[in-house]
matplotlib code that plots the C-alpha trace (Angstrom):
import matplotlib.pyplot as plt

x = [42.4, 44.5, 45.9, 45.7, 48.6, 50.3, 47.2, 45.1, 42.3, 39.7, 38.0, 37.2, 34.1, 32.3, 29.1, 27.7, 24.2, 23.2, 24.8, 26.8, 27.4, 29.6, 29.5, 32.2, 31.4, 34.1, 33.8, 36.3, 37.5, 40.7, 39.7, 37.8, 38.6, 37.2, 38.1, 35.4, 31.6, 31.5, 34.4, 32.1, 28.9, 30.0, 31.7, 28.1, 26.2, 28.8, 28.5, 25.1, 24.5, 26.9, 24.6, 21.5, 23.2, 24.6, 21.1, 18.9, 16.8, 18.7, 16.3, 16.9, 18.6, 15.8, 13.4, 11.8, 11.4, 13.4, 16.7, 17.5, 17.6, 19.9, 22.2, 22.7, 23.3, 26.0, 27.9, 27.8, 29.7, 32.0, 33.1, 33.4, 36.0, 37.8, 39.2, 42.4, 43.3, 43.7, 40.4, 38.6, 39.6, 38.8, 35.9, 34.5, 35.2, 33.9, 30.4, 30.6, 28.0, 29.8, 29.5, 29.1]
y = [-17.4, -20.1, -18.9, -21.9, -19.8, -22.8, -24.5, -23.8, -21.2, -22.4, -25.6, -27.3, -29.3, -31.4, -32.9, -34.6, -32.7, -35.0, -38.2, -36.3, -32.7, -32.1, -28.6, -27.2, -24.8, -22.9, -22.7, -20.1, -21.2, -19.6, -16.7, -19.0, -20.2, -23.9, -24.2, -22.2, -22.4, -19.0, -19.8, -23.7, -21.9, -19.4, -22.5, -24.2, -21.1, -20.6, -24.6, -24.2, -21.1, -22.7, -26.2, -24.0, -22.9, -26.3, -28.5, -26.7, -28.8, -31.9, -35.2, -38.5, -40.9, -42.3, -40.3, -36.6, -36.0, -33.6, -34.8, -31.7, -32.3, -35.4, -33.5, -30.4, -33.5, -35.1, -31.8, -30.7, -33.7, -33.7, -30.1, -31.5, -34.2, -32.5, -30.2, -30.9, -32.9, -30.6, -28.8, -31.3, -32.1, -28.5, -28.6, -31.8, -30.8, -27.3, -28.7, -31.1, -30.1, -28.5, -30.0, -28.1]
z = [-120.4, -122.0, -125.5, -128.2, -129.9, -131.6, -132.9, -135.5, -134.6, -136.9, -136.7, -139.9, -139.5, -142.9, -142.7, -145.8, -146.8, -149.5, -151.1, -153.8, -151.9, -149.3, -147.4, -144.8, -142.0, -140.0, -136.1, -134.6, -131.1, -130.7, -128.8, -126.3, -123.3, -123.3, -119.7, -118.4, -118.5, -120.7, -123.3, -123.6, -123.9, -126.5, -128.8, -128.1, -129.5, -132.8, -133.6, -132.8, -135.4, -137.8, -137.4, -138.1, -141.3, -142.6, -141.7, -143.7, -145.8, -144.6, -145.4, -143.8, -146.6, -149.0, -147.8, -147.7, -143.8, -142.3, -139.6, -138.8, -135.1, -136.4, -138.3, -135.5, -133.2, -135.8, -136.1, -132.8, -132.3, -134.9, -134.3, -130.5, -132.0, -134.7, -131.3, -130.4, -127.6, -124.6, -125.7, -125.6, -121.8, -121.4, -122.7, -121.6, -117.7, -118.0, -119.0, -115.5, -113.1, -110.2, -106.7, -103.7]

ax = plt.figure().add_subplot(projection="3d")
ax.plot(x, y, z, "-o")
ax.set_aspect("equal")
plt.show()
């Protein structure tokens, strides 16, 4: 397992849930290994569960239907991109389809 020990083991992620609020969630990732299927698929499920939390009640702008599907999306990605560098690579590879 690849140890992360000089970064940052938390990953700050903001996503706007109204027009005047902002909220923040935490995703740990330290402890994973990116690199691998597992280490990807357990940062998927906590920025999934912290998605579920932060979307609640979200509303498109203007009007009263619900994006949540949209905002899971838009953190899901942001907590991709606020990784650092080398994560990213290791994460971005470990979700590749192998090839036999």
């Amino acid at each position: 397992m690849k140890t992360f020990a000089s970064l940052v083991a938390a990953l700050s992620v903001s996503l706007a849930a109204g027009a005047a609020s902002a909220q923040e969630a935490r995703v740990q990732w330290g402890d994973l290994d990116l690199s691998s299927a597992a280490g990807a698929d357990a940062f998927d499920a906590r920025v999934a569960a912290a998605a579920s939390r932060m979307c609640r009640g979200v509303k498109r702008p203007g009007s009263r239907i619900s994006d949540r599907a949209f905002c899971r999306t838009a953190f899901r990605d942001e907590a991709v991109r606020q990784l650092p560098g080398s994560a990213q690579v290791d994460y971005a590879l470990s979700r590749l389809p192998l090839i036999a």
